[in-house]
N, C-alpha and C positions, 0 to 999 in steps of 0.2 A: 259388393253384392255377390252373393252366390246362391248357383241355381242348381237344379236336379240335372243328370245328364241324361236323358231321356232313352236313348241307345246309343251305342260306340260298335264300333268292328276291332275287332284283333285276334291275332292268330289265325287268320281263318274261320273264324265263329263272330257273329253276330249276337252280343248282349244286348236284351231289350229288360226296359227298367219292368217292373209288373206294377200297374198302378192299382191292382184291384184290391193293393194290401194298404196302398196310404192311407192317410199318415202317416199309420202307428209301425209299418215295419218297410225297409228300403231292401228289395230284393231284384238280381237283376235274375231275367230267366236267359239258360245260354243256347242259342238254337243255332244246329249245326246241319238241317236239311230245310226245304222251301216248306216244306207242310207246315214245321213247327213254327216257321213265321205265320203263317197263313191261320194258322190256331192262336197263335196269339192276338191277332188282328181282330179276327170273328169273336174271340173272348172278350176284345178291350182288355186286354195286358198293356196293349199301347193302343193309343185313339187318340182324336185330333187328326182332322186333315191332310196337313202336310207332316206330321208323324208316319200315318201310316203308309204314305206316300215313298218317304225314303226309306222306312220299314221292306216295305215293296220291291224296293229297287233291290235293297241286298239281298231278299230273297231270292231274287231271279241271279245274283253273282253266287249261291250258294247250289243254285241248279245246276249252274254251268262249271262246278268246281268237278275234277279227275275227269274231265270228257277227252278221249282219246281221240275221235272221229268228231272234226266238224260240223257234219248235216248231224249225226246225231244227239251232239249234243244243243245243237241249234231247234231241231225237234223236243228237246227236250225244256230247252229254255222257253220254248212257246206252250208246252202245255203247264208248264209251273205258272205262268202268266195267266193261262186261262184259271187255274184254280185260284190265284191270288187275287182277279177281278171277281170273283163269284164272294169275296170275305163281307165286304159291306156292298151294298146299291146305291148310297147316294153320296157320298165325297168322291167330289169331280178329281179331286189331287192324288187319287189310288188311281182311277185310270191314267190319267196324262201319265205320269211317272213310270207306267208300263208299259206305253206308249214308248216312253223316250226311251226306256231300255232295250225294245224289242228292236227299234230301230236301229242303235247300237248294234245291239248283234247281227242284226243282216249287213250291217256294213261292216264287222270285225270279219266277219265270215268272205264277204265278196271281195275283198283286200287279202285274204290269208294271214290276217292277226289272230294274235292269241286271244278266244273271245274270254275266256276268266276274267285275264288281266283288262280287256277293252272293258266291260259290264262292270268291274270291280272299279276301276277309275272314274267310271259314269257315276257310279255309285257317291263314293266318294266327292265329286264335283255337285251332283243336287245337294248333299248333305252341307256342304258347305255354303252354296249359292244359298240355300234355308235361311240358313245364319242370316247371311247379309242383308237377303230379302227382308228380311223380320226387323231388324234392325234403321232398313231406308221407311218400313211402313211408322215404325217408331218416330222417326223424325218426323214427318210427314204430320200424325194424327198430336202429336205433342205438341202443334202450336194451335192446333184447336180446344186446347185443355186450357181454363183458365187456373192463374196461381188461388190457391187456396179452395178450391173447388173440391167439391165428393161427388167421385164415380161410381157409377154400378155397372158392372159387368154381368156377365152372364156364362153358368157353364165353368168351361175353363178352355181358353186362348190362350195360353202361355207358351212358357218352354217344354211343357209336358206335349201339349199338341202340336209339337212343333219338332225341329231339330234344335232346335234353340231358340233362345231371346222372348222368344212370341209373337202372335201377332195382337190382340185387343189388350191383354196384358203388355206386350212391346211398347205401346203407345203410354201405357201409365207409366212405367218403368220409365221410359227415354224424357217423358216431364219430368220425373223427380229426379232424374242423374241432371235434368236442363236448371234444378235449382227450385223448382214450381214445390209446393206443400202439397200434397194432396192426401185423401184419406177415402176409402174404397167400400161400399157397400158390394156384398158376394151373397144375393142370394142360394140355398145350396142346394139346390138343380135336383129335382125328384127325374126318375128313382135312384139314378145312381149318384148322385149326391157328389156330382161333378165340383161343383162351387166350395160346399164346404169341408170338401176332403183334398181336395187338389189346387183348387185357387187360394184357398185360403192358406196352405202346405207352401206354396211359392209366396206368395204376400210375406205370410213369418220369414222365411227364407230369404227377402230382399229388402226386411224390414220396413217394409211401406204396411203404415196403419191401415187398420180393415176391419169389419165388423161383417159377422154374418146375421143373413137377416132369413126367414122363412120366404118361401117363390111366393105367397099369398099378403105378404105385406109391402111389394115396391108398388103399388097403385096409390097406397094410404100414404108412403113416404115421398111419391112426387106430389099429391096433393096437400103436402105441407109444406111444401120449396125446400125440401131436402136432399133433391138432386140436383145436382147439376147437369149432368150430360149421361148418359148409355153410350158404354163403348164394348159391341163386343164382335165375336170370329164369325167365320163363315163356313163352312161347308160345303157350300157351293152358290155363287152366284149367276144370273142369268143375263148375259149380256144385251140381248134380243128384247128384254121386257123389262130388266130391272130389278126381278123379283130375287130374294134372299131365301136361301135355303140353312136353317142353321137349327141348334140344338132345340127342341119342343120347349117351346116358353116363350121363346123370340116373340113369337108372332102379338100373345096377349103383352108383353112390356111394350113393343112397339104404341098397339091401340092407347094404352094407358100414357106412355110418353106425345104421342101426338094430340091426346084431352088435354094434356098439363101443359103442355107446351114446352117438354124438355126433347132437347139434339138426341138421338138416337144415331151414333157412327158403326160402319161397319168395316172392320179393318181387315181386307183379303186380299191377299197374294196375287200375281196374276194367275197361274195354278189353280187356283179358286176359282175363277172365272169360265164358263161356260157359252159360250158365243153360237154353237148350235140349238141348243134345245129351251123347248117351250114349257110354263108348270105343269102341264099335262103330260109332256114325257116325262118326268123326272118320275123316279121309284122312289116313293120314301118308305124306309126299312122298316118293320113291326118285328122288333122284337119280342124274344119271350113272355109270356106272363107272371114268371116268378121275378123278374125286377121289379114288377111296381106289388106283388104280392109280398113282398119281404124286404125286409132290410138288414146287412150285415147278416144273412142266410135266415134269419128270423122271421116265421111267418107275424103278418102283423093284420092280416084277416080271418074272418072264419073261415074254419075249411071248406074245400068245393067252392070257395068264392073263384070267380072271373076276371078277368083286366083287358083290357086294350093299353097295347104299348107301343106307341109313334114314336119314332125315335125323333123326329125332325117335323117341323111345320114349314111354312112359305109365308112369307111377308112381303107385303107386295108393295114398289117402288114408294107408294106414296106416302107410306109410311117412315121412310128412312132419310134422314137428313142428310148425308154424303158417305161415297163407299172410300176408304182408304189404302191405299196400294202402295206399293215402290213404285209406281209412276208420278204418284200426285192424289191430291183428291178429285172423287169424282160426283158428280152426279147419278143417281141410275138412269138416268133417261143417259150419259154421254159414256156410256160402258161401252161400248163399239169400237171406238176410236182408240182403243187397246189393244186390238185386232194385232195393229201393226207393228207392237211389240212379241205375240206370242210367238214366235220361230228365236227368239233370242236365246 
């Protein structure tokens, strides 16, 4: 099986893959100051949670690259940080990750290390933990798949949103390398056609069968026993409530899955998880209106037309059958008890 690499570091320069060209063309863009990460982020060149997450982190090693003077460049790593959390407002996995790196630096600093190399090895170290992470949620959500089953996801959780492996994608993937048949419905996610440009782009890629389907027909295909389970990513979860933060659509498959009475899983990182804040704090982004007024740059209304564009809805615990993690699975009401891993 082989997969897209989403970003890499070398030379001192940060490659991020640009997804806004998939399928049809695989170009990586090469950003060599924290802005250009920081624009790439805000563009969705790269997007997905813990993508832009370690996105993030090398931005801030890219801040801290030729600094002669400690405090200034330490000054300097904190205001790249503040521009880099201003990219998106609601994936919890851009802030923590600038968290972990700011902290880095006040201790590379208060120890007299070199902070490049301390922030560059952090760097490096989430990037990889990613992996792994992606990979234990894989196991995990793979024995809730039965053999011969058809999944519908949603979006795209893979290796694109990710540093690797995936996470709602990870879970299909780790059944079908466990030996399971499976075959994947990919709604393809208005407006920016996340599912059938990018899930569907890794699906061909690892050769696990897939069909896409329009976001207005999984209501019609669970009320024919045509799915079997929902598995998809998170963006942010709320530990205190339950509630799921994730791509706009979530919320109506959920309703529809809990009529049918099909599993609705949700596969998040602990990264993902949110242990202070209630639905009402949370920001959810509104993008432009030329996404859902166009497609492939194409206007596709009349001119002067309007849009409202949410990028993320909330779906609330009782609609979700179990959240999936590198810890185990969980309940939403038992997200708490997570707590006592996040300093890991």
């Amino acid at each position: 099986m082989q997969e897209p690499k989403t970003l890499y570091w070398e030379g001192g320069t940060l490659y991020i893959l640009d997804q806004r060209l998939l399928p049809h063309r695989e170009k990586y863009l090469r950003c060599t100051s924290y802005r250009q990460v920081a624009r790439a982020i805000k563009d969705m060149a790269v997007r997905g949670a813990p993508a832009i997450g370690v996105a993030a982190a090398y931005g801030l090693v890219l801040a801290a690259r030729g600094g002669a003077k400690p405090d200034k460049t330490l000054e300097k790593v904190r205001k790249a940080a503040e521009a880099l959390r201003s990219t998106r407002p609601t994936a919890v996995n851009l802030f923590w990750a600038i968290d972990r790196m700011v902290s880095v630096a006040d201790w590379a600093v208060s120890k007299g290390l070199d902070l490049y190399q301390a922030l560059l090895q952090e760097a490096n170290r989430l990037m990889e933990q990613d992996v792994e992470t992606n990979k234990r949620i894989g196991e995990y959500g793979a024995r809730l798949i039965p053999d011969g089953a058809t999944v519908m996801t949603y979006c795209n959780a893979g290796a694109l949103a990710t540093a690797g492996y995936g996470t709602a994608i990870g879970v299909i993937r780790a059944a079908v390398e466990g030996g399971k048949k499976l075959s994947v419905l990919v709604p393809e996610t208005r407006p920016r056609l996340q599912g059938a440009r990018l899930t569907a782009f890794e699906l061909s890629r690892l050769g696990i069968p897939y069909r896409i389907i329009t976001d207005n027909m999984a209501a019609m295909l669970m009320s024919r026993g045509q799915v079997s389970c929902i598995v998809v990513g998170a963006d942010r979860v709320l530990a205190r409530t339950g509630h799921v933060i994730n791509k706009i659509g979530t919320l109506s498959l959920a309703i529809s899955a809990r009529y049918f009475n099909v599993p609705l899983y949700v596969a998040a990182p602990l990264s993902s998880i949110d242990f202070e804040s209630t639905p009402e704090m949370v920001k959810i982004e509104e993008r432009g209106e030329e996404e859902v007024l166009r497609v492939a740059g194409k206007l596709i209304a009349p001119k002067g037309s309007r849009a409202v564009n949410l990028a993320f809805d909330i779906t609330p615990p009782e609609l979700v059958t179990s959240i999936i993690t590198e810890w185990g699975v969980y309940e939403p009401s038992g997200l708490a008890s997570l707590r006592r891993y996040s300093t890991t």
